[in-house]
C-alpha atoms as an extended CHARMM CRD file, in Angstrom:
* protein
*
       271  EXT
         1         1  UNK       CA            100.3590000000       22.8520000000      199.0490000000  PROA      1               0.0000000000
         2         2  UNK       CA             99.4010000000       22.0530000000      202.3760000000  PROA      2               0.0000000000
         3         3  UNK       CA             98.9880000000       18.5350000000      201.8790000000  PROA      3               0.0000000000
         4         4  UNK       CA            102.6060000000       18.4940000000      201.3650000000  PROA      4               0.0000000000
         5         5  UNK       CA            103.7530000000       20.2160000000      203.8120000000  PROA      5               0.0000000000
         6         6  UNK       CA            102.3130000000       18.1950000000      206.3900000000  PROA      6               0.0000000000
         7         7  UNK       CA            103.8500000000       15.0010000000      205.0400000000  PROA      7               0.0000000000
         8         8  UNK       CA            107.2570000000       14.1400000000      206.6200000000  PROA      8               0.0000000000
         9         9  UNK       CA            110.4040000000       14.5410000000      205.1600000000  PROA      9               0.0000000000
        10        10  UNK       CA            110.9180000000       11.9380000000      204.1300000000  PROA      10              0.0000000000
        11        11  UNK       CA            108.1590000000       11.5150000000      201.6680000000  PROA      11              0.0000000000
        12        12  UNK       CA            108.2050000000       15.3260000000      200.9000000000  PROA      12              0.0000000000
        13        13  UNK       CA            111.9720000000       14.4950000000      199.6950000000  PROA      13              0.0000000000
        14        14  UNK       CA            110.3740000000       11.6540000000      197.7850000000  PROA      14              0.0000000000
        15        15  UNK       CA            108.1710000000       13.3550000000      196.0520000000  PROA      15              0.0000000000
        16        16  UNK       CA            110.5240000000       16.1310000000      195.2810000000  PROA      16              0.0000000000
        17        17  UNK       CA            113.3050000000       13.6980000000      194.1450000000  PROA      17              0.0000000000
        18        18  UNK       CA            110.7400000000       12.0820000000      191.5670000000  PROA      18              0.0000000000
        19        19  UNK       CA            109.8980000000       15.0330000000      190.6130000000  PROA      19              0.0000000000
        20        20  UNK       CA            113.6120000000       15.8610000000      189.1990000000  PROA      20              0.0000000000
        21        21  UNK       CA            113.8590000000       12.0560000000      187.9530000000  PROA      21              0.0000000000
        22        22  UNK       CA            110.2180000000       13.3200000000      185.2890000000  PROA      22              0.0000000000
        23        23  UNK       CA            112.2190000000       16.0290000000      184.3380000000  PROA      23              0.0000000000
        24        24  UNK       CA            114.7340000000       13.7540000000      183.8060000000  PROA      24              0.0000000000
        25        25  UNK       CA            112.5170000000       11.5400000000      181.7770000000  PROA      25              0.0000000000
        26        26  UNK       CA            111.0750000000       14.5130000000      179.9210000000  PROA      26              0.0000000000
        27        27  UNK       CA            114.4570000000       15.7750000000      178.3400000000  PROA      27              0.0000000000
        28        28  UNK       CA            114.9250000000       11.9080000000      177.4730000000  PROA      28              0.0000000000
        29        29  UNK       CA            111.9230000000       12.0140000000      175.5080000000  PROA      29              0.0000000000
        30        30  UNK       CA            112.9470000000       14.5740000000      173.0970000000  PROA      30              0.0000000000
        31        31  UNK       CA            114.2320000000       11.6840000000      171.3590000000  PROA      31              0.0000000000
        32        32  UNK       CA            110.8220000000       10.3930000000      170.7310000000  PROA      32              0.0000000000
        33        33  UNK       CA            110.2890000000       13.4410000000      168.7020000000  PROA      33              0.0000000000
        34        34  UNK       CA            113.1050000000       15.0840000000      167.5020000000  PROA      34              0.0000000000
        35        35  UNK       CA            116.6960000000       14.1620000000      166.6050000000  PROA      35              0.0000000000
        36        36  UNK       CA            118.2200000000       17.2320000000      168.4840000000  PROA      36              0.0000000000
        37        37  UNK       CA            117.1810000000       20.0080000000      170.2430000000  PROA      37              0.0000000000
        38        38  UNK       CA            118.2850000000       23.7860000000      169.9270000000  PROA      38              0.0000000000
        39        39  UNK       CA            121.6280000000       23.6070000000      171.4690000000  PROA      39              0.0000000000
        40        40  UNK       CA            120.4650000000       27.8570000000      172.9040000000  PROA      40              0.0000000000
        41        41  UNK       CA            117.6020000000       26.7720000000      175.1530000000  PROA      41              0.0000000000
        42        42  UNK       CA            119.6730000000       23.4690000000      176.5580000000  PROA      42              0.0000000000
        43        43  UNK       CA            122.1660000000       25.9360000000      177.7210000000  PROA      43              0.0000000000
        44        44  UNK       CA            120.0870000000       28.6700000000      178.7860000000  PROA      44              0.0000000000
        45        45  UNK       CA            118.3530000000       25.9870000000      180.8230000000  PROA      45              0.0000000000
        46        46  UNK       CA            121.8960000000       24.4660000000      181.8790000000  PROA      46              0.0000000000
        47        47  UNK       CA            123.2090000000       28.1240000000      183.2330000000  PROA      47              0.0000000000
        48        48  UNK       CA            120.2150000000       28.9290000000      185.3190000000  PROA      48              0.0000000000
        49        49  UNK       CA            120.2270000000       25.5550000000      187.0770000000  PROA      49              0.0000000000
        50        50  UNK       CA            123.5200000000       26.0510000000      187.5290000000  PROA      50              0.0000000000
        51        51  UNK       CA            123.0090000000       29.3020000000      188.9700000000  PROA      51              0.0000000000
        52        52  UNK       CA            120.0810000000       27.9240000000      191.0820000000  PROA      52              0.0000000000
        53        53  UNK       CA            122.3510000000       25.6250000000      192.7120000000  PROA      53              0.0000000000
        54        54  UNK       CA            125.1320000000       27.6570000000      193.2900000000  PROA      54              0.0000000000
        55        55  UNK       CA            122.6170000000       30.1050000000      195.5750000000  PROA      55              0.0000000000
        56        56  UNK       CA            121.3740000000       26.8670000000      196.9630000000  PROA      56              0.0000000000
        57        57  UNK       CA            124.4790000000       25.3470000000      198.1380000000  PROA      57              0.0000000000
        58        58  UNK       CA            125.0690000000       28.4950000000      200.2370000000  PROA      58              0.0000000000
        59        59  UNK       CA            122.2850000000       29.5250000000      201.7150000000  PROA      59              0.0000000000
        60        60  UNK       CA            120.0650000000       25.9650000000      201.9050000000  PROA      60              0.0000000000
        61        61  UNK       CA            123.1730000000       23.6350000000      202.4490000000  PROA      61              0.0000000000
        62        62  UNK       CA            126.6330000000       25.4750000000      203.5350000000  PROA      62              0.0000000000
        63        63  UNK       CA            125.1690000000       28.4360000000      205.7390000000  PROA      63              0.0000000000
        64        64  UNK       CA            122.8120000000       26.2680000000      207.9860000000  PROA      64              0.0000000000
        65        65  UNK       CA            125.6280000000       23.6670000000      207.9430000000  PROA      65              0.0000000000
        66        66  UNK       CA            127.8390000000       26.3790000000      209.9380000000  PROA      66              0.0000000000
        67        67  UNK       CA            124.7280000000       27.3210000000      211.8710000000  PROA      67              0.0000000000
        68        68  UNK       CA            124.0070000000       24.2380000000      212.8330000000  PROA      68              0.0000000000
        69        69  UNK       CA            127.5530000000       23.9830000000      214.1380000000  PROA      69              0.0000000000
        70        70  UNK       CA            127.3080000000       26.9130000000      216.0950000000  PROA      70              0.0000000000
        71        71  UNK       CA            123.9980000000       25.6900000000      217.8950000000  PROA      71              0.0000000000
        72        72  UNK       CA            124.8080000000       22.4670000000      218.7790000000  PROA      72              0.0000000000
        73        73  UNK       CA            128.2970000000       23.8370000000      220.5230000000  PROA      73              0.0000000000
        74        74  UNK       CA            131.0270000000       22.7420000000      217.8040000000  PROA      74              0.0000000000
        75        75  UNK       CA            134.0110000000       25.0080000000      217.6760000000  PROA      75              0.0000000000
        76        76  UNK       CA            135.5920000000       25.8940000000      215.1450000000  PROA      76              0.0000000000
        77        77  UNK       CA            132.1670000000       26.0190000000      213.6110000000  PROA      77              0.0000000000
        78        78  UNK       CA            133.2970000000       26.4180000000      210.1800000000  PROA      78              0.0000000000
        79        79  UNK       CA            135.7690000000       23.1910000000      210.4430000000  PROA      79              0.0000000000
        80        80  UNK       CA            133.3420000000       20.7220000000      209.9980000000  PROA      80              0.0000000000
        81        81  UNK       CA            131.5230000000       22.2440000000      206.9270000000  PROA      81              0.0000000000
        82        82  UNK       CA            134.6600000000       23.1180000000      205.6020000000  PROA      82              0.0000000000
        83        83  UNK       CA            135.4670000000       19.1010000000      205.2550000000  PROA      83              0.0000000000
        84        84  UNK       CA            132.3620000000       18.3020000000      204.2680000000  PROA      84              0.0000000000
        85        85  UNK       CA            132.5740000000       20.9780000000      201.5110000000  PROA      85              0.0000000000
        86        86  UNK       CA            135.9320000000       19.7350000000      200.3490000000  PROA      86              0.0000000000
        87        87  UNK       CA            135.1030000000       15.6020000000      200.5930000000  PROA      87              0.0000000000
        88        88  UNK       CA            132.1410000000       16.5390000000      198.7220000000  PROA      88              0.0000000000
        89        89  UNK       CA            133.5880000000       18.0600000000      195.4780000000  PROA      89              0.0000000000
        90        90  UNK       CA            136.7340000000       16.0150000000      195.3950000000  PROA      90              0.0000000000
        91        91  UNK       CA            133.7710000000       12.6170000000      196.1510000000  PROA      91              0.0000000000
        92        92  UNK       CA            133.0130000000       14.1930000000      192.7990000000  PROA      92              0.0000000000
        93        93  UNK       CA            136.5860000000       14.8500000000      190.5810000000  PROA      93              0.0000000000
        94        94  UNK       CA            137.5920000000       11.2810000000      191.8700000000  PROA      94              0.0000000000
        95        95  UNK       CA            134.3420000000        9.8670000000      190.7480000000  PROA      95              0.0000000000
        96        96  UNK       CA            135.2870000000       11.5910000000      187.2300000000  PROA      96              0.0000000000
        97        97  UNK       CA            138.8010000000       10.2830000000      187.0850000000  PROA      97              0.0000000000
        98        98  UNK       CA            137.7980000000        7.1660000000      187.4970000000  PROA      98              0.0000000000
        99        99  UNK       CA            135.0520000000        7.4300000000      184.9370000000  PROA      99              0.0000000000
       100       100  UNK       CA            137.9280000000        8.7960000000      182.5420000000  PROA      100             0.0000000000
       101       101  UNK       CA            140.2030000000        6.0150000000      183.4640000000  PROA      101             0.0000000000
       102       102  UNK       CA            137.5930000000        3.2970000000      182.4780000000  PROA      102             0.0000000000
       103       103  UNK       CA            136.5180000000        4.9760000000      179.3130000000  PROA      103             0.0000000000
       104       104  UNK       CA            140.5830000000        5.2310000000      177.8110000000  PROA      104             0.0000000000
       105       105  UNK       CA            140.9850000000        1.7930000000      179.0790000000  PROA      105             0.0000000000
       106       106  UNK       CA            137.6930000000        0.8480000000      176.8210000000  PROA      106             0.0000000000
       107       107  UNK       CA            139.7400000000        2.4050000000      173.8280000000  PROA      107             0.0000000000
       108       108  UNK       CA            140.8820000000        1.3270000000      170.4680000000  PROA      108             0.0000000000
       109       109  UNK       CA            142.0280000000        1.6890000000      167.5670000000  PROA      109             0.0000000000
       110       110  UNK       CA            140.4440000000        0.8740000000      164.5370000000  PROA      110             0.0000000000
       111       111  UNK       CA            141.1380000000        0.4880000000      161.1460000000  PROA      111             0.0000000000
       112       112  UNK       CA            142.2300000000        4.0570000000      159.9050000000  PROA      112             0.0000000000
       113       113  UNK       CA            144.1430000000        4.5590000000      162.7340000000  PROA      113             0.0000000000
       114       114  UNK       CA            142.0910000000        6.8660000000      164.3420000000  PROA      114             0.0000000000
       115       115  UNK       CA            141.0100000000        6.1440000000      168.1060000000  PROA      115             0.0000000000
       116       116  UNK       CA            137.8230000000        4.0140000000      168.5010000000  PROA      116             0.0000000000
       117       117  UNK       CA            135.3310000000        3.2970000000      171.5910000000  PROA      117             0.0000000000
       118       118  UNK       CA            133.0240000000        0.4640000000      170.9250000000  PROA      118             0.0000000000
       119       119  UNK       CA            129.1120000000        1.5050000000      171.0200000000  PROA      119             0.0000000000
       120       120  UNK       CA            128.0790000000        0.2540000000      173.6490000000  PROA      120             0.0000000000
       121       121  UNK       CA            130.9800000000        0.9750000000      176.3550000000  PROA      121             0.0000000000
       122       122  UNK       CA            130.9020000000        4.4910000000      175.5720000000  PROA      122             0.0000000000
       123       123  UNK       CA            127.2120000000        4.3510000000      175.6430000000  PROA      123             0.0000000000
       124       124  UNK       CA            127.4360000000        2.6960000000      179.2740000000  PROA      124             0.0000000000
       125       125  UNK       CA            129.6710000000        4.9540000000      180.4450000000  PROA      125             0.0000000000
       126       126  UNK       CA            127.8140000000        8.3840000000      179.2920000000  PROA      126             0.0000000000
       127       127  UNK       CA            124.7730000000        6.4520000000      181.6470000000  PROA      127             0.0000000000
       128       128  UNK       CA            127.0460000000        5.8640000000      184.5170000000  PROA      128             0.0000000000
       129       129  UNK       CA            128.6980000000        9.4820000000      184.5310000000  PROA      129             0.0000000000
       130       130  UNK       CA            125.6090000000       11.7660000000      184.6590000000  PROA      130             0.0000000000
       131       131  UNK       CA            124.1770000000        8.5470000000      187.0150000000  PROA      131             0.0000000000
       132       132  UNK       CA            126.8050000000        9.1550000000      189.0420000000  PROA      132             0.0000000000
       133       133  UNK       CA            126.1160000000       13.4380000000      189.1490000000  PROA      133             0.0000000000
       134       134  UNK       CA            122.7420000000       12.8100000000      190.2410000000  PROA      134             0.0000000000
       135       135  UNK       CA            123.0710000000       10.6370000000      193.1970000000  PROA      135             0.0000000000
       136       136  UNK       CA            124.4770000000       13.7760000000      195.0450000000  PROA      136             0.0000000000
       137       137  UNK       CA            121.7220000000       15.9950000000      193.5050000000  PROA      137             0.0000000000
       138       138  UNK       CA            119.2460000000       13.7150000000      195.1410000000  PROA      138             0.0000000000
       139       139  UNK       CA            121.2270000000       13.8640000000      198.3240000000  PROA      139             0.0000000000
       140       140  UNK       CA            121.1030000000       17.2120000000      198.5160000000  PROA      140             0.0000000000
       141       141  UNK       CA            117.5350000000       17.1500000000      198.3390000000  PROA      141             0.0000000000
       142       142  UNK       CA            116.7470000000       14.5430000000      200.9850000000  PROA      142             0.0000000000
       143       143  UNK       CA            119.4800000000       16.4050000000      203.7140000000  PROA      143             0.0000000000
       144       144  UNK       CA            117.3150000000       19.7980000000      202.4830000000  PROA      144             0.0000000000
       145       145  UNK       CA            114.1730000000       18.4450000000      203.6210000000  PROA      145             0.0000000000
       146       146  UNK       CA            115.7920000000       16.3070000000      206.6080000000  PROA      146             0.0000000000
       147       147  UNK       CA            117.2670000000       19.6670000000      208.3100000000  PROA      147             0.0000000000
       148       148  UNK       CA            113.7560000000       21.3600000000      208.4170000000  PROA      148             0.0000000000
       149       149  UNK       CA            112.5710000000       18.4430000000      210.9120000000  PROA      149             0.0000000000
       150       150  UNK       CA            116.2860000000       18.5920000000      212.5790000000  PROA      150             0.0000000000
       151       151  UNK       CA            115.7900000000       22.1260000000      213.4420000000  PROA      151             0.0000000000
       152       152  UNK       CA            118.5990000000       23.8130000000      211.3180000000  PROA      152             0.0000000000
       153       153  UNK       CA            118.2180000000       27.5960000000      211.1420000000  PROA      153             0.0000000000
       154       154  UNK       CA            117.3150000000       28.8140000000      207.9600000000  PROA      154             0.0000000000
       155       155  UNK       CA            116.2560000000       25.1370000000      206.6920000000  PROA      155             0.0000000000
       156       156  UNK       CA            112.5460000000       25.4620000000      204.8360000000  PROA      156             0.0000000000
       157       157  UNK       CA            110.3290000000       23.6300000000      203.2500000000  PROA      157             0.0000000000
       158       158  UNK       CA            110.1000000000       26.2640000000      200.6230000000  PROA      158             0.0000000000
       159       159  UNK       CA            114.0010000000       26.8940000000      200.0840000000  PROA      159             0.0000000000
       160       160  UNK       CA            114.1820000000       22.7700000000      200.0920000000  PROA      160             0.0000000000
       161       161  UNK       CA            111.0630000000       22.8500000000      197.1290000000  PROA      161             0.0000000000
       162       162  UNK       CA            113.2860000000       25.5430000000      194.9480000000  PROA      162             0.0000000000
       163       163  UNK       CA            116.4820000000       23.4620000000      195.4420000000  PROA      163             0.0000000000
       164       164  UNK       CA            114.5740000000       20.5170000000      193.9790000000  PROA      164             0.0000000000
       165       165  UNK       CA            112.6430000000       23.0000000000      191.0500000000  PROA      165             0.0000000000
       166       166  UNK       CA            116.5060000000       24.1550000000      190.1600000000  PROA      166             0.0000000000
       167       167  UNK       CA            117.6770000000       20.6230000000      190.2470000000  PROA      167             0.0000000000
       168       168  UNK       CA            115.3050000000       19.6300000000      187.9040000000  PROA      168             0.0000000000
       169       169  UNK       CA            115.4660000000       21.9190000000      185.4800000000  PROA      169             0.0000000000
       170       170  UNK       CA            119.2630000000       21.4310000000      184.9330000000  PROA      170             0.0000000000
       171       171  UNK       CA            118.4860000000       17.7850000000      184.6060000000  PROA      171             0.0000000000
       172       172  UNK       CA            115.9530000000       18.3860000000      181.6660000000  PROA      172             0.0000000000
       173       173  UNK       CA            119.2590000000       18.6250000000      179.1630000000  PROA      173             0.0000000000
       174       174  UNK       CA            120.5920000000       15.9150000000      181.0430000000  PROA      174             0.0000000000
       175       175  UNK       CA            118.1160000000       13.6150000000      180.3320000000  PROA      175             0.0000000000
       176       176  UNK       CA            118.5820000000       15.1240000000      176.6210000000  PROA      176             0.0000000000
       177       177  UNK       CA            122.3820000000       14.8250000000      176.7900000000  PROA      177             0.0000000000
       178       178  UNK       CA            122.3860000000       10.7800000000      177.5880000000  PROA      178             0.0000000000
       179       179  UNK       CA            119.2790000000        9.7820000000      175.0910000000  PROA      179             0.0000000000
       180       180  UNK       CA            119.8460000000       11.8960000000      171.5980000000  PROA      180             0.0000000000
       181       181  UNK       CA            124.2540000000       10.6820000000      171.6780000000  PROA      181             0.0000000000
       182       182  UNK       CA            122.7400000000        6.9900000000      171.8660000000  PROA      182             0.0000000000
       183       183  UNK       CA            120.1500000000        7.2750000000      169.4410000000  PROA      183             0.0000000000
       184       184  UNK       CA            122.7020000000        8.9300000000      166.7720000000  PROA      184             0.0000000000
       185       185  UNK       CA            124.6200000000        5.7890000000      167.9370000000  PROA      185             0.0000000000
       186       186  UNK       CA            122.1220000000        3.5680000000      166.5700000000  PROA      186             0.0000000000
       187       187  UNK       CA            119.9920000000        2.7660000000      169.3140000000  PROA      187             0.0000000000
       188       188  UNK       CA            116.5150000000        3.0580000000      168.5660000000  PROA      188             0.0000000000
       189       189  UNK       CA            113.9220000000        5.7860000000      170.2320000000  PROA      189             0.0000000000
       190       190  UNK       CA            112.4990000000        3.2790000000      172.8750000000  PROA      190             0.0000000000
       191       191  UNK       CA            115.9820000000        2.0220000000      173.7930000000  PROA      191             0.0000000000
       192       192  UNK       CA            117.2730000000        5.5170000000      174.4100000000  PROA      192             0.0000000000
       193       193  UNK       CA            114.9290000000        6.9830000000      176.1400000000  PROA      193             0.0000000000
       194       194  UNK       CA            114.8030000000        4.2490000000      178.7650000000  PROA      194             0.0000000000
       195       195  UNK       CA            118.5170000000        4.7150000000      179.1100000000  PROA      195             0.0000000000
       196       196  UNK       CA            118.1960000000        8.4190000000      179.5100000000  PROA      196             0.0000000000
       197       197  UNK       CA            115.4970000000        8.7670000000      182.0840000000  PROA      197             0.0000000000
       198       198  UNK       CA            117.4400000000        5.5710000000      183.8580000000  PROA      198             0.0000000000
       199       199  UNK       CA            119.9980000000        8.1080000000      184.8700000000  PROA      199             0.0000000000
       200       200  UNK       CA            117.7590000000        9.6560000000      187.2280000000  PROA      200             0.0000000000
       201       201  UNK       CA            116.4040000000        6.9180000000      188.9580000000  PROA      201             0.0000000000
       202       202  UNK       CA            119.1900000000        7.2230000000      191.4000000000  PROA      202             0.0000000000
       203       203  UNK       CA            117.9650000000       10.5460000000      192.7740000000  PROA      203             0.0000000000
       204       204  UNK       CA            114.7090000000        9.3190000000      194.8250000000  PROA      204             0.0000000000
       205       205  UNK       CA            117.0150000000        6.6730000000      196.4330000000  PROA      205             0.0000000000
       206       206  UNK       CA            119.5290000000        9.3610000000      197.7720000000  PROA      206             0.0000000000
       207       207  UNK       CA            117.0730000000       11.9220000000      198.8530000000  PROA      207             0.0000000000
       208       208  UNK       CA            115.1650000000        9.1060000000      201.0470000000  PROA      208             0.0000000000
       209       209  UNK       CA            118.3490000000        8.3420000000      201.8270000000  PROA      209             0.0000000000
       210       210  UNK       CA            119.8960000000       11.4530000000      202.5470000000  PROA      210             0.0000000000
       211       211  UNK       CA            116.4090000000       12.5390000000      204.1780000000  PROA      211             0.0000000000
       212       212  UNK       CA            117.3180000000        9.7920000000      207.0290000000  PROA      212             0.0000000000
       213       213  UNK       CA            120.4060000000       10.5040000000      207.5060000000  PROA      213             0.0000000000
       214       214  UNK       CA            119.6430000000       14.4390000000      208.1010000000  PROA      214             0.0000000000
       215       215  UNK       CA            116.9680000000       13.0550000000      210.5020000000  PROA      215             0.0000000000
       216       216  UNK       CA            118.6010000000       10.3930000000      212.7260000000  PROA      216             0.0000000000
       217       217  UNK       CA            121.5770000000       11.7710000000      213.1360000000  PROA      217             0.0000000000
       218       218  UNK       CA            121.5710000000       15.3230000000      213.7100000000  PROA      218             0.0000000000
       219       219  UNK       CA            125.3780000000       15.7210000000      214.7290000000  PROA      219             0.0000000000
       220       220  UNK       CA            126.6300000000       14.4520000000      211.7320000000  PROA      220             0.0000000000
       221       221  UNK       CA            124.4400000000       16.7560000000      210.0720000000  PROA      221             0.0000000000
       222       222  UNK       CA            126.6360000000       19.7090000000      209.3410000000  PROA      222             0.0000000000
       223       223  UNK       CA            128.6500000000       17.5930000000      207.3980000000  PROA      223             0.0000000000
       224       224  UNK       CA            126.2360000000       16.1650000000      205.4500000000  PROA      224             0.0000000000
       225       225  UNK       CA            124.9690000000       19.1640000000      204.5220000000  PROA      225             0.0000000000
       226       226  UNK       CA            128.2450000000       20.6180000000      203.5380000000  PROA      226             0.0000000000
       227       227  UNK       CA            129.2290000000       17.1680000000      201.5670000000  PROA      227             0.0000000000
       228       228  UNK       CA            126.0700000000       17.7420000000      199.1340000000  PROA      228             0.0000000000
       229       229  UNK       CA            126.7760000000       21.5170000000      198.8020000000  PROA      229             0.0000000000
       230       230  UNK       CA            130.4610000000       20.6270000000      197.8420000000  PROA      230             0.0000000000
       231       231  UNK       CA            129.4540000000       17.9070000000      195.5280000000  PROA      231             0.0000000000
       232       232  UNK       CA            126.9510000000       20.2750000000      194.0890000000  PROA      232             0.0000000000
       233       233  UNK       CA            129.2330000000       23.1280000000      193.1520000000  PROA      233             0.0000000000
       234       234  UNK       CA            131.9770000000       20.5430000000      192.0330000000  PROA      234             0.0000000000
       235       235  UNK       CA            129.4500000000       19.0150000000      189.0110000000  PROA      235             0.0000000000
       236       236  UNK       CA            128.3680000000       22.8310000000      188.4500000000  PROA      236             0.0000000000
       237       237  UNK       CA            132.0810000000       23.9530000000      188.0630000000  PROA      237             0.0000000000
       238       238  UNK       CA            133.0190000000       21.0570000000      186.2980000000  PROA      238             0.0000000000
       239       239  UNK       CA            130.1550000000       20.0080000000      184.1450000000  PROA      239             0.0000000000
       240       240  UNK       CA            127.2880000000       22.2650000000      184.1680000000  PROA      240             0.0000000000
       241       241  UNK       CA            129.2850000000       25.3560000000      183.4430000000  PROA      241             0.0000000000
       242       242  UNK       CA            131.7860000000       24.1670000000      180.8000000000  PROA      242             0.0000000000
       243       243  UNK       CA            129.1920000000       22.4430000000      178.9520000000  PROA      243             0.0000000000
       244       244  UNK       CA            126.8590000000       25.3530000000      178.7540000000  PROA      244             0.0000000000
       245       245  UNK       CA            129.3800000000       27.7830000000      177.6710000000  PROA      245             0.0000000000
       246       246  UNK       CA            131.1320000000       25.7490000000      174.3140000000  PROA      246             0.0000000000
       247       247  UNK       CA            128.2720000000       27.4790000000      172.6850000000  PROA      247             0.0000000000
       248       248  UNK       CA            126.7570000000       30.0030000000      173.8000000000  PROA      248             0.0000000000
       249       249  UNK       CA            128.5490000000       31.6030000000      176.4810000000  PROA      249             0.0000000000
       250       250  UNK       CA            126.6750000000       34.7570000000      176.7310000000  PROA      250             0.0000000000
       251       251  UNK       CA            123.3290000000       33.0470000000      176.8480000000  PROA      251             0.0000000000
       252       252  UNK       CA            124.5380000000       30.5420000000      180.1700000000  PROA      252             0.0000000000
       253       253  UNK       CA            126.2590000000       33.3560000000      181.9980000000  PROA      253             0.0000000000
       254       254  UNK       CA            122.7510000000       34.8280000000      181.8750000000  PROA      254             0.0000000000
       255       255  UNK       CA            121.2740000000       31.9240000000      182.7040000000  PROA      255             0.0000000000
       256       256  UNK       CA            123.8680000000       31.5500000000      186.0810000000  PROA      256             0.0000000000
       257       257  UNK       CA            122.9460000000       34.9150000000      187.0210000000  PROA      257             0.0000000000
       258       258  UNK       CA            119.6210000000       34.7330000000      186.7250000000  PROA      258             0.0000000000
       259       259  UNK       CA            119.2650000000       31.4740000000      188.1550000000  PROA      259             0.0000000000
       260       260  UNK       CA            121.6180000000       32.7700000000      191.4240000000  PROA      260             0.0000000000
       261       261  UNK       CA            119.3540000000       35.4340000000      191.7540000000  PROA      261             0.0000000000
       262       262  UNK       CA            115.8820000000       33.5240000000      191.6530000000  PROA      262             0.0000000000
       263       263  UNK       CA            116.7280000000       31.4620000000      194.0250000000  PROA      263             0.0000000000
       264       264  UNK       CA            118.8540000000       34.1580000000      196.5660000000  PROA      264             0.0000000000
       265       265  UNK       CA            115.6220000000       35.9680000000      196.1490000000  PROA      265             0.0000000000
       266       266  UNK       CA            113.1640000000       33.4530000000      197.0210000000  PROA      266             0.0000000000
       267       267  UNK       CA            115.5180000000       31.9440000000      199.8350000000  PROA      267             0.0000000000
       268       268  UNK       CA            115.8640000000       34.8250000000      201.6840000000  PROA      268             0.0000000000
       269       269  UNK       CA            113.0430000000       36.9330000000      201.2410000000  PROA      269             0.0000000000
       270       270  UNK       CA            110.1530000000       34.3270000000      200.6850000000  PROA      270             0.0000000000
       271       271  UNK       CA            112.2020000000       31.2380000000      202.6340000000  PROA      271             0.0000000000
């Protein structure tokens, strides 16, 4: 552990970042094996990363983002954050729209009447949405790592190394989600999995990215840092959550507990 912690930021966040892009990969490869998964440990897995990131984007994003304010003189110090926290999660319900836009304007209808999307739009667009999700994941890893050098209070190595674990496990069913719809589409095993780890080849990118940024330009940082906590609890509230409750609501409200209270735990006491 050492060895990594003397490494800068920027390749501790790239490390980190392809560390969540395997896990990625991993879910994607249940295709190799299996034709689905049990739907209870996807969303057990789904709540507690959600829950992981929800403690996250307080205490290793938001918090030191008004902090940070506070220390380098801004006042109000809870202005800035507060539009970085709001640009972040509506960065993320635009993105969506968007998405949605593009996928009815892909639609038809076919020969029963019913409504059809051809194969390989919809399969394009299930890449590009949860593509899309992870680029601020990945940010918020890089501007984690970033603020430890940049001298935010309450920024850690360690709380930046559980934002990444929590990260990745919520993208394990990700990677799941975008490679077993395509292969019941048709596609074969290779073809799928490819596609599904693809979609998180985006987050080493943004957290180099985002690692910079948090670096170079310390006054913008608060913002950044509130931008990736708003983006975060935007796909949580709109994706992770729904998703993992269709089921098995019991079992992901466990999980988001759970998950909160790992990584409140660990932050504060151990971070």
């Amino acid at each position: 552990m050492e060895w990594f912690m003397r490494l800068s930021p920027v390749i501790q966040a790239f490390i980190a970042t392809l560390f969540t892009w395997g896990v990625t990969a991993l879910g994607a490869a249940i295709v190799l094996f299996f034709k689905s998964v049990n739907r209870k440990v996807l969303d057990c897995m789904l709540g507690f990363g959600a829950g992981v990131m929800i403690a996250a984007s307080f205490w290793s994003l938001l918090n030191p983002a008004i902090q940070l304010c506070e220390e380098i003189g801004v006042e109000p110090a809870w202005l800035g954050p507060a539009m970085g926290f709001l640009i972040g999660g509506l960065f993320i319900m635009v993105s969506e729209k968007l998405l949605d836009k593009l996928y009815f304007s892909k639609r038809g209808i076919d020969k029963t009447g019913e409504i059809a999307v051809d194969s390989v739009k919809r399969s394009l667009l299930l890449v590009t949405a949860v593509t899309l999700h992870n680029i601020p994941e990945g940010m918020a890893i890089g501007v984690a790592f970033g603020g430890v050098v940049a001298g935010v209070e309450g920024a850690t190595v360690f709380s930046a190394i559980l934002l990444a674990i929590g990260i990745g496990l919520q993208n394990f069913p990700e990677g799941a989600a975008v490679s077993l719809p395509l292969r019941r589409e048709g596609y074969s095993r290779t073809k799928s999995f490819l596609a599904g780890q693809a979609s998180g080849m985006v987050e080493p990118i943004a957290g180099v990215i985002g690692a910079i940024a948090a670096i170079s330009m310390r006054s913008i940082l608060p913002f950044l840092l509130a931008f990736a906590a708003g983006a975060m609890i935007s796909v949580v509230c709109s994706e992770l959550i729904p998703e993992s409750t269709k089921e098995n609501k019991n079992l992901a409200t466990i999980g988001v507990v759970l998950g909160f209270i790992v990584m409140m735990i660990m932050d504060v006491a151990l971070g």
